[in-house]
C-alpha positions as CSV (number, residue, x, y, z in Angstrom):
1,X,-15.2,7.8,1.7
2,X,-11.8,7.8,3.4
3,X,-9.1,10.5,2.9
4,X,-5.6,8.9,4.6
5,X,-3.8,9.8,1.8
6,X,-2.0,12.9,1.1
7,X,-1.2,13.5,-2.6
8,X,-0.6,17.2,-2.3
9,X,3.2,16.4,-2.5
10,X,2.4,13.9,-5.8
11,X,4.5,15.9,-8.0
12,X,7.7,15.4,-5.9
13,X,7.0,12.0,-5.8
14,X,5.7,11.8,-2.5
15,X,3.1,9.9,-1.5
16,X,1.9,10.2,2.5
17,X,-0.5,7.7,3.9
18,X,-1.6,7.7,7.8
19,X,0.1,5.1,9.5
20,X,-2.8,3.7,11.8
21,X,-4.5,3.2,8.6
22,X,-2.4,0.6,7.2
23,X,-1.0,-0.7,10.4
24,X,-3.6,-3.2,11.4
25,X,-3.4,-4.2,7.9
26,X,-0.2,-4.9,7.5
27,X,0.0,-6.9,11.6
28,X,2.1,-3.8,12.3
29,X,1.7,-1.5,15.6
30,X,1.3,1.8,14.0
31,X,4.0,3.5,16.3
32,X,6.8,0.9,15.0
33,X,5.3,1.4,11.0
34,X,8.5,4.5,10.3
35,X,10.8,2.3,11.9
36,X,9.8,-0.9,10.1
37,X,10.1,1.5,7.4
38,X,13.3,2.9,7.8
39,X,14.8,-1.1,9.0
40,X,13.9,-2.0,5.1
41,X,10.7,-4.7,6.7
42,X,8.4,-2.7,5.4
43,X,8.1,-1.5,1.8
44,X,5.9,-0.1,-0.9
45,X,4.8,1.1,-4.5
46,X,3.0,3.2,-6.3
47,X,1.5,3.2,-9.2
48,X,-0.1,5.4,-12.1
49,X,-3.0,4.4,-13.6
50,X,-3.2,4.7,-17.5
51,X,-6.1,4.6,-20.0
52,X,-9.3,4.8,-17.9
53,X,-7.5,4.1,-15.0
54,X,-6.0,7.6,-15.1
55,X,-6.1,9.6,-12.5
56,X,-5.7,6.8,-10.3
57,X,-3.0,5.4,-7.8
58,X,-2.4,1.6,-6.7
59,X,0.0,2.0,-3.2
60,X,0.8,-1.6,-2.4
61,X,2.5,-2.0,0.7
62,X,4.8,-5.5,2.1
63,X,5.2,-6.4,5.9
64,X,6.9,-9.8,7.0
65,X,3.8,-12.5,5.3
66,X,1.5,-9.5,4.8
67,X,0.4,-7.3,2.0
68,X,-1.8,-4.4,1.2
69,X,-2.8,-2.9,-1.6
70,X,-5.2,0.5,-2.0
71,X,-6.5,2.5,-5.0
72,X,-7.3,5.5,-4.5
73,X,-8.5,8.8,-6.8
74,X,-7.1,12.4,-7.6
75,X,-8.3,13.5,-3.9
76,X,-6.9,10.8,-1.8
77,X,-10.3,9.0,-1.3
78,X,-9.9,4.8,-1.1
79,X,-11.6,3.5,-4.1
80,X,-10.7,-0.4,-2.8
81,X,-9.1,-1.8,-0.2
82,X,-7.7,-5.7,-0.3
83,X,-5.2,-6.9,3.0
84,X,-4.0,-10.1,3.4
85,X,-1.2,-12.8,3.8
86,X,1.1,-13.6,0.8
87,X,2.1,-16.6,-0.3
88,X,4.7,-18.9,-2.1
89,X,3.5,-20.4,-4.9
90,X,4.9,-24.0,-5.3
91,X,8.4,-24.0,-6.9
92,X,8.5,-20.5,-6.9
93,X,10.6,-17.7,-5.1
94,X,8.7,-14.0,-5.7
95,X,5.8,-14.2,-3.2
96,X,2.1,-13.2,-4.2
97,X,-0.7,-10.8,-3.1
98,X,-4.2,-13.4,-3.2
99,X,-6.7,-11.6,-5.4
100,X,-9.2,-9.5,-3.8
């Protein structure tokens, strides 16, 4: 199982993820991921999960057309992975991550 992410700082509400990991992902070079960050193109949540999803995170993350969301456990392992373009549903202004 993969370990990229780092929740040892969880409790301060920081949440660190290895940038080649979610680069390719995201149709980001890794090396310009902080400053796409920093520029406001690239941005993210996370989430809690509650009930027997508890112990659980969802980090979603938004570049330009492309999203990515990971779940991953108490250690930092990836439990699922799902990448790929967003889209504008018809009328509609929010775009949408496809289901995985």
């Amino acid at each position: 199982m993969d370990t990229i992410v780092d929740l040892d700082k969880l409790t301060e509400g920081i949440v660190e993820v290895e940038a080649m990991s979610i680069a390719h992902d995201l149709g980001i070079e890794a090396a310009r991921l902080l400053e796409a960050l920093r520029e406001g193109q690239l941005t993210g949540r996370c989430e809690q999960g509650i009930g027997e999803d508890a112990g659980r995170l969802r980090l979603t993350f938004f570049h330009a057309n492309r999203g990515l969301r990971l779940i991953v456990d108490r250690e930092g392992h990836i439990l699922n992975r799902s990448a790929g373009r967003l889209r504008r549903p018809k009328g509609g202004q929010s775009l949408t991550c496809p289901a995985p």
